[in-house]
ROVEX-755865 format. One line per 4 residues: for each residue x, y, z of N, C-alpha, C. Coordinates in steps of 0.1 Angstrom, whole numbers. Example, Ala and Ser with C-alpha at 12.3 -4.5 7.8 and 13.67 -1.06 7.14 Angstrom:
2
132 -57 78 123 -45 78 132 -33 78  128 -22 71 137 -11 71 129 0 79 $
end
This chain:
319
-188 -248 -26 -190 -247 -11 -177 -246 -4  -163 -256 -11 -155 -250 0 -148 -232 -3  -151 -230 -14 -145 -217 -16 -153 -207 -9  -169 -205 -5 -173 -200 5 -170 -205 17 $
-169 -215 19 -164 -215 36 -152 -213 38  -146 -208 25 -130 -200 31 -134 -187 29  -138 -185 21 -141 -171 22 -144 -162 33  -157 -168 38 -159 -165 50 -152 -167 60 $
-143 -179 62 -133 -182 74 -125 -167 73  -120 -161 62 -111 -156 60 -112 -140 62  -127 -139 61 -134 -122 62 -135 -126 78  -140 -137 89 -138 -136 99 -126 -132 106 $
-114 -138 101 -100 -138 108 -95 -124 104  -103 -114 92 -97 -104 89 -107 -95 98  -117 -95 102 -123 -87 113 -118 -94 127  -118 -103 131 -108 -102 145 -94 -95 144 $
-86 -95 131 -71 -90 139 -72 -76 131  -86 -71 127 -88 -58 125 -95 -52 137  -100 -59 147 -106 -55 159 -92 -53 170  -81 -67 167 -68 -67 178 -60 -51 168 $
-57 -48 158 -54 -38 150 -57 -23 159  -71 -24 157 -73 -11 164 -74 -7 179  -71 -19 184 -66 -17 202 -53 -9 203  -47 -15 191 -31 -16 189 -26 0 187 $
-36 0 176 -33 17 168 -36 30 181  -48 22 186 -58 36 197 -50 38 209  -38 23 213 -29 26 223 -15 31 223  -12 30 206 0 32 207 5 47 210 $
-9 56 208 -1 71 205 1 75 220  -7 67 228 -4 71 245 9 67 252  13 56 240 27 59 247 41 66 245  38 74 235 46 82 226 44 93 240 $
58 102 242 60 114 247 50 126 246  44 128 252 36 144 251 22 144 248  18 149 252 -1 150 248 -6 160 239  -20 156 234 -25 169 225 -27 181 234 $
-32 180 249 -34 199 256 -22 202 253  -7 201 257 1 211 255 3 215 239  -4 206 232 1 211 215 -11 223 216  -24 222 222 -34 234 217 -27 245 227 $
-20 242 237 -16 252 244 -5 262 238  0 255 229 14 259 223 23 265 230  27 257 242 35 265 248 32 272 262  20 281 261 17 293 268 13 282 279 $
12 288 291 9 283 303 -7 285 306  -14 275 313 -27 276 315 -25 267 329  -39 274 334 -50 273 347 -50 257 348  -50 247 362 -59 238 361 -70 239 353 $
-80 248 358 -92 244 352 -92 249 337  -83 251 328 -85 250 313 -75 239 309  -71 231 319 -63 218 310 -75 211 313  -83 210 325 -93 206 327 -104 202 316 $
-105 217 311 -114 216 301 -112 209 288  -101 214 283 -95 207 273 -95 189 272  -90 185 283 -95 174 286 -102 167 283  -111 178 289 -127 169 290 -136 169 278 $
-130 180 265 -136 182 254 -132 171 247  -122 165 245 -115 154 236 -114 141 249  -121 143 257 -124 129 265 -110 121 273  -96 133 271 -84 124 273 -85 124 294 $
-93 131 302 -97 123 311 -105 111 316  -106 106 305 -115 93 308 -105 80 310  -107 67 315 -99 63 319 -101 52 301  -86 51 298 -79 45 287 -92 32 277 $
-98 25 286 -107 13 280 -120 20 279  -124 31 285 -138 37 280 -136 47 270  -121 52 269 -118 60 256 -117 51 244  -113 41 244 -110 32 232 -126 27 228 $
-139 21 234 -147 17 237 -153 24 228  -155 42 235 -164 52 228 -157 54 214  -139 56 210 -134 58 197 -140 44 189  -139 39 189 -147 20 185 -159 22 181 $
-164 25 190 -181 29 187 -183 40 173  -178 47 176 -173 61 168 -170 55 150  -162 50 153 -155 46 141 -164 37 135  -171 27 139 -179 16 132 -193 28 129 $
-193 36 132 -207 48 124 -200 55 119  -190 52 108 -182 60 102 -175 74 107  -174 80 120 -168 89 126 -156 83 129  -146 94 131 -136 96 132 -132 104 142 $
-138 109 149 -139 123 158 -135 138 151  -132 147 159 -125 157 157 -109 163 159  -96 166 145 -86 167 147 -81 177 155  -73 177 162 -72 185 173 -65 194 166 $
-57 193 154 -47 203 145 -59 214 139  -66 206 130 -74 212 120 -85 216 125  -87 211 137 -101 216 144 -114 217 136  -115 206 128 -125 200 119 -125 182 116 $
-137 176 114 -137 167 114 -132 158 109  -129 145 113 -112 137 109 -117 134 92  -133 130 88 -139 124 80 -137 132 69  -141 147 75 -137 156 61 -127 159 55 $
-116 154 67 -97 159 62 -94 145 50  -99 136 55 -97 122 50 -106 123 32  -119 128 34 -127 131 23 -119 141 12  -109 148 17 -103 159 10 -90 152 6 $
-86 140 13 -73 139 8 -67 129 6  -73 112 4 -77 104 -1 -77 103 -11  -85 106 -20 -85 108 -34 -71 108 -45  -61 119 -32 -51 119 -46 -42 113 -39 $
-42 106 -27 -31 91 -24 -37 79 -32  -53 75 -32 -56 66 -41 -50 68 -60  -51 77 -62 -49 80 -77 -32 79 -76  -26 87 -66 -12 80 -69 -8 65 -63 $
-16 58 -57 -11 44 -54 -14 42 -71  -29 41 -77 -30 32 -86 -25 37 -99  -16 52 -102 -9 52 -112 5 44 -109  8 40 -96 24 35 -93 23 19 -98 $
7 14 -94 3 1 -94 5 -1 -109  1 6 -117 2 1 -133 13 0 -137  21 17 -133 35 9 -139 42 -1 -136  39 -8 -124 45 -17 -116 40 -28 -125 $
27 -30 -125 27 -44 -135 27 -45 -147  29 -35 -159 29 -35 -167 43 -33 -171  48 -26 -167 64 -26 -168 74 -38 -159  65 -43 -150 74 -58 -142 69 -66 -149 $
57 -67 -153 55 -79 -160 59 -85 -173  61 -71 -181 66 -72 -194 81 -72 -195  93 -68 -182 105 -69 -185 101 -83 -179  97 -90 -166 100 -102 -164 98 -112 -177 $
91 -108 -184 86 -117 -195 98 -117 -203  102 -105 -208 109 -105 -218 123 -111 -211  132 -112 -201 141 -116 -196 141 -127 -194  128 -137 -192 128 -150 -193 126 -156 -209 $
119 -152 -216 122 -156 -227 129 -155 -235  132 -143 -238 148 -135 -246 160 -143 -241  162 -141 -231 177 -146 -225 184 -137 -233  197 -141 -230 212 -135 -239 209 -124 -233 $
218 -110 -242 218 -95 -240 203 -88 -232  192 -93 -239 185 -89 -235 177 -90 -217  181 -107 -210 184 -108 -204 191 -98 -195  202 -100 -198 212 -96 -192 211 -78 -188 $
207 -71 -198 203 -58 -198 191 -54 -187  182 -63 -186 169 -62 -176 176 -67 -162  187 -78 -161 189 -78 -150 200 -67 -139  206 -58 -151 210 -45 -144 204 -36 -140 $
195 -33 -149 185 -24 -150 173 -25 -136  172 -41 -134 161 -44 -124 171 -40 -108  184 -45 -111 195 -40 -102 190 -28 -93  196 -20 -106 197 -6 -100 182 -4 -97 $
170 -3 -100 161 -2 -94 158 -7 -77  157 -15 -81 159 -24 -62 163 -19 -53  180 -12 -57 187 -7 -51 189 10 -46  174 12 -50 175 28 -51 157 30 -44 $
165 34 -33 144 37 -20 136 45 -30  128 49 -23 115 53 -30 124 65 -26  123 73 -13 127 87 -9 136 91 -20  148 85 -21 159 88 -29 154 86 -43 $
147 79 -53 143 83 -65 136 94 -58  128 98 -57 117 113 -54 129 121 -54  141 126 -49 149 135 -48 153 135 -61  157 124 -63 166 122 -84 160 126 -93 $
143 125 -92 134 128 -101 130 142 -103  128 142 -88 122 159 -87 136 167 -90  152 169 -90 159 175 -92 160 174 -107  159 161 -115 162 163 -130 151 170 -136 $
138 157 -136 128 164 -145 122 176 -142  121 178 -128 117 193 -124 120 205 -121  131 203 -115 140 214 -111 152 220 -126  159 203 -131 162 213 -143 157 214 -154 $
153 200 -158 142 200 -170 130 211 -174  127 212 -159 111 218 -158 96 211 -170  104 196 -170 88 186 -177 81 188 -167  81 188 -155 69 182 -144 72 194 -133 $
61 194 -129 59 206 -113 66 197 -107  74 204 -94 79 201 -82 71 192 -72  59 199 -68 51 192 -63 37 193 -64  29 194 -55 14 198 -53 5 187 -62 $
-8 190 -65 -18 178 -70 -23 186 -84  -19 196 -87 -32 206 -96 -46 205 -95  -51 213 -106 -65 212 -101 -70 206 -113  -80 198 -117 -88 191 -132 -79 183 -130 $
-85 163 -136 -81 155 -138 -66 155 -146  -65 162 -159 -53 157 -163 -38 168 -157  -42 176 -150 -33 183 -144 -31 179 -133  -41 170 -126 -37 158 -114 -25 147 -119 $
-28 148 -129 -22 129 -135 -10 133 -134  -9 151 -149 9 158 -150 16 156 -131  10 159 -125 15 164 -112 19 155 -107  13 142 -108 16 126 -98 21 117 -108 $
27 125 -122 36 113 -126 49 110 -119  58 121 -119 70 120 -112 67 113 -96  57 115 -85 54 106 -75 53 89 -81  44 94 -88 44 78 -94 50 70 -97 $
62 76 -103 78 66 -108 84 67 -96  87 75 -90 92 74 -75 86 61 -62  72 63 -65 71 52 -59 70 41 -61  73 32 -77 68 21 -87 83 19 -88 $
94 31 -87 105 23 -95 112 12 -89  110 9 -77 116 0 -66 108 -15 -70  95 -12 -71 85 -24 -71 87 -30 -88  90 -24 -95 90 -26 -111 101 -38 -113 $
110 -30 -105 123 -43 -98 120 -53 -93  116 -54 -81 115 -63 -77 100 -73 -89  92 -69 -92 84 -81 -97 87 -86 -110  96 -78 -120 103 -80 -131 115 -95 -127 $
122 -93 -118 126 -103 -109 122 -116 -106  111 -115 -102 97 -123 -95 95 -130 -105  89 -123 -116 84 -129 -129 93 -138 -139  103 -132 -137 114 -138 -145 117 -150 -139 $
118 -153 -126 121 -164 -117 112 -173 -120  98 -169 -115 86 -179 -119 88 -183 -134  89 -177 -144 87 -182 -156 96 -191 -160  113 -190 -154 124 -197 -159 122 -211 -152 $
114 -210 -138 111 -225 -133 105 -238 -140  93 -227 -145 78 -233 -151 89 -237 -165  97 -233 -171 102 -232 -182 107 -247 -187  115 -247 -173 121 -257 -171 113 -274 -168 $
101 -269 -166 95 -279 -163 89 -293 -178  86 -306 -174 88 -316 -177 73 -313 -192  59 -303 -185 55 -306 -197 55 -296 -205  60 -283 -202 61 -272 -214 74 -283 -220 $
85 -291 -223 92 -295 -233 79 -305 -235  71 -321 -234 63 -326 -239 56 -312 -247  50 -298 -241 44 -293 -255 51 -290 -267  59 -284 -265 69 -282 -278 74 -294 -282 $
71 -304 -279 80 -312 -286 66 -318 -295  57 -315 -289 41 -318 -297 40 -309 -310  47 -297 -312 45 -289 -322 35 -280 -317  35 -273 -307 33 -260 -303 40 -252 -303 $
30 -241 -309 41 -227 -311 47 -221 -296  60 -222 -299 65 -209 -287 56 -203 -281  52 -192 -288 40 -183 -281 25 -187 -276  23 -199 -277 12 -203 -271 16 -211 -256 $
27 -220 -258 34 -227 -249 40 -213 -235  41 -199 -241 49 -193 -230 35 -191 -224  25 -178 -232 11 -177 -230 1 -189 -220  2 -201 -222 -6 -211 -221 -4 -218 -211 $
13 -221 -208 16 -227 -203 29 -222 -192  38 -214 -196 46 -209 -187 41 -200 -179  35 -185 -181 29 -175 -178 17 -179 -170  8 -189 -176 -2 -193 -167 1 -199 -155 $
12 -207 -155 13 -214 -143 22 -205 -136  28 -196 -140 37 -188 -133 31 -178 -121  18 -173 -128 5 -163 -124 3 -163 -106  4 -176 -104 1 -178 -89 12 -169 -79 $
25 -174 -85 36 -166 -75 37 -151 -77  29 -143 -93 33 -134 -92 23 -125 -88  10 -131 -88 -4 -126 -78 2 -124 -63  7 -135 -58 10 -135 -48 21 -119 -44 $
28 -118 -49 42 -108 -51 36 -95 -56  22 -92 -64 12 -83 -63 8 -79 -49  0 -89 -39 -5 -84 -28 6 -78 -18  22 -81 -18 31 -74 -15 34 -59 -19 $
34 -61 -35 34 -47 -37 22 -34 -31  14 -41 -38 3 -28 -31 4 -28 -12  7 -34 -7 10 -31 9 20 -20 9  34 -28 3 40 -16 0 40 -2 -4 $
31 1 -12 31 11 -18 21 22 -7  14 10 3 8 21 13 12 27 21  26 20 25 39 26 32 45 35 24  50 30 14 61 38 7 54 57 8 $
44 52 3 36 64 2 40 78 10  41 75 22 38 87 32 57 93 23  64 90 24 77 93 21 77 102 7  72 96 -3 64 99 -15 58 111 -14 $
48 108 -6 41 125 -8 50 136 -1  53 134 9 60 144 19 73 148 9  75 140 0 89 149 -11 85 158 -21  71 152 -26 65 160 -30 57 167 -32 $
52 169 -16 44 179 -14 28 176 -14  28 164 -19 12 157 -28 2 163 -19  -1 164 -9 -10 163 1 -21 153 2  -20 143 1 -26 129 4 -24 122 23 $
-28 115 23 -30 112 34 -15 106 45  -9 101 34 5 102 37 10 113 46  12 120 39 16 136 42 9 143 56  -2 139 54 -12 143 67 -8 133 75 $
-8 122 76 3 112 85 13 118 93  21 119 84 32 128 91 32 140 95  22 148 93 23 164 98 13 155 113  3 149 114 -6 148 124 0 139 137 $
12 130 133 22 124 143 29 136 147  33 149 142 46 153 150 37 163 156  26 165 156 12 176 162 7 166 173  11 152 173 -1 145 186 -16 145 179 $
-18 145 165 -31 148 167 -40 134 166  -41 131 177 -43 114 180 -55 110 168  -67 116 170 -79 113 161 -72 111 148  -65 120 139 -61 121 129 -51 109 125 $
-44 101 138 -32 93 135 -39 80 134  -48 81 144 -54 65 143 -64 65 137  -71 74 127 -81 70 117 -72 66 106  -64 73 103 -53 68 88 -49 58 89 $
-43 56 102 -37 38 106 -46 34 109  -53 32 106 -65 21 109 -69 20 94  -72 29 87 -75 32 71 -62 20 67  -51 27 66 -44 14 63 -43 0 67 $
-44 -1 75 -41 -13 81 -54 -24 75  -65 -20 74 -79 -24 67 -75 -25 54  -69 -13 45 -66 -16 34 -53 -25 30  -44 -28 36 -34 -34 36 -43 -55 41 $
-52 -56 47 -59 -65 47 -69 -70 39  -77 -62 35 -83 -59 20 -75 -66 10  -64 -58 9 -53 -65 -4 -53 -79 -5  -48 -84 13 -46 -96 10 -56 -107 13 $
-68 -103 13 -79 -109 14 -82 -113 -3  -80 -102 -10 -83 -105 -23 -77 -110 -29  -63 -113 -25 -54 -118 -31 -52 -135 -27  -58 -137 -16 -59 -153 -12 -72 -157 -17 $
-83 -153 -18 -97 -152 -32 -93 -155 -43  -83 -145 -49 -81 -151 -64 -73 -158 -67  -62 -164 -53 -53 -174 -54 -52 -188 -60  -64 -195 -52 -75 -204 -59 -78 -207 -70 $
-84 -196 -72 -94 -193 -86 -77 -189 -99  -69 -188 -97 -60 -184 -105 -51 -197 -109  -49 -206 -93 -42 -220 -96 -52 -227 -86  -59 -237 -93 -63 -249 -88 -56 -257 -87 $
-49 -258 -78 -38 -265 -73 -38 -260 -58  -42 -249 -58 -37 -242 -40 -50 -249 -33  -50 -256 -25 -61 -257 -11 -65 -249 -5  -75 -247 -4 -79 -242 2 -84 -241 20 $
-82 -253 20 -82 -256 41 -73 -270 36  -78 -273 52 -76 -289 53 -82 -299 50  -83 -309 43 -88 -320 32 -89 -332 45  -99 -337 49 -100 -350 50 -94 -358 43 $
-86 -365 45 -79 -381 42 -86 -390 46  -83 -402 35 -94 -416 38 -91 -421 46  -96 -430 54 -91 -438 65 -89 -451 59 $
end
């Protein structure tokens, strides 16, 4: 019972400041310089009565809280409106291009925990050279953006190598995957660092702690003791350092695609900000901003359930 009454506390608090969220997003593009009529005008000079119209087709004469009101309404019936660039609907651009920002978040997501998890492991237990080798290695990662690997990558393996396309998505699943490896390590190599780091931290703590020596000194194997007892208790902080990453990676992203051309929603981010194409800017930011809450919804769910030790509210005390 109290894990549903947090649960629920917690799906409430993520629909209020997903409600304050999209005030935020539907007001911010009005205060940016320039409007969508002069982008459809391109320039050319028009009549009162055809800014008029324009206008009044995309509703930007209505006054500010009846436009947010009716986009609100819109969006909770899964509409999006219509992009003022594409001059098609926001739902279909998003249905086209979705797809291969999700497939490259979650090829970045694996390598991230399977390669952070497994150098963090091995740097905490190995020590010595090995050690020592992971923590340069995790170094130089850290220290190198997402943007900047995508340049290093796409110029070695693609440009001289020619292992991997430049850019684009291909067509058929495994010619998607060839195409969004190089994105993939571009956007994972940073995060690989950092939770390899993470992991290693958590585990040398737990390591140190009073009853992983009582088990070994019981005659437990090493590998049950790291398994059982280090790694498990470590789990919480690196869950936690999970729901980080994948936020990140919803950012990183737009930078990501735009190097490489991906055409994912990222990319459409940025071509639809420097167009004004308001519909287009605040269905994606709102897309994220839900999925970036999502993450950490799930991630204080399995927090609990992963160390019984975390509280979940406030506990009455005895009197």
């Amino acid at each position: 019972m109290n894990f549903l009454r947090f649960a629920v506390r917690r799906l409430a608090e993520m629909a209020a400041t997903l409600l304050g969220a999209s005030f935020v997003i539907f007001g911010a593009m009005y205060l940016a310089p320039g409007n969508p009529a002069s982008f459809l005008l391109a320039g050319r000079s028009a009549s009162p009565e055809a800014l008029r119209a324009i206008n009044a087709q995309y509703h930007l004469d209505e006054p500010f809280v009846v436009q947010y009101v009716r986009w609100l309404g819109q969006v909770v019936q899964g509409d999006f409106g219509r992009s003022i660039t594409y001059r098609t609907d926001v739902s279909r651009l998003l249905a086209d291009r979705l797809p291969s920002t999700l497939l490259l978040i979650s090829m970045a997501l694996v390598l991230v925990l399977a390669l952070g998890l497994l150098l963090g492991w091995i740097g905490a237990v190995r020590g010595g050279a090995a050690d020592s080798t992971i923590l340069v290695t995790t170094t130089l990662a850290i220290g190198t953006p997402s943007f900047v690997a995508a340049v290093l990558l796409q110029g070695l393996f693609a440009v001289n190598l020619h292992w991997f396309p430049t850019g684009g998505t291909g067509e058929g699943p495994v010619r998607m995957l060839w195409h969004l490896t190089l994105p993939a390590v571009a956007l994972a190599l940073y995060l690989i660092g950092m939770l390899a780091r993470v992991t290693r931290a958590a585990m040398l703590d737990v390591l140190g702690q009073e009853h992983v020596t009582v088990a070994r000194s019981r005659g437990v194997s090493d590998h049950r003791v790291i398994r059982r007892h280090v790694f498990r208790n470590a789990l919480g902080t690196v869950l936690t350092t999970s729901g980080l990453i994948v936020s990140t990676l919803l950012v990183t992203t737009v930078l990501v695609e735009s190097a490489f051309s991906v055409g994912g929603i990222g990319q459409l981010l940025e071509l639809s900000t420097t167009t004004k194409d308001f519909p287009t800017v605040q269905a994606i930011s709102l897309i994220m901003v839900a999925l970036f809450m999502t993450v950490n919804l799930v991630v204080d769910l399995l927090h609990p359930l992963v160390d019984p030790r975390v509280a979940l509210g406030p506990r009455r005390t005895a009197a």
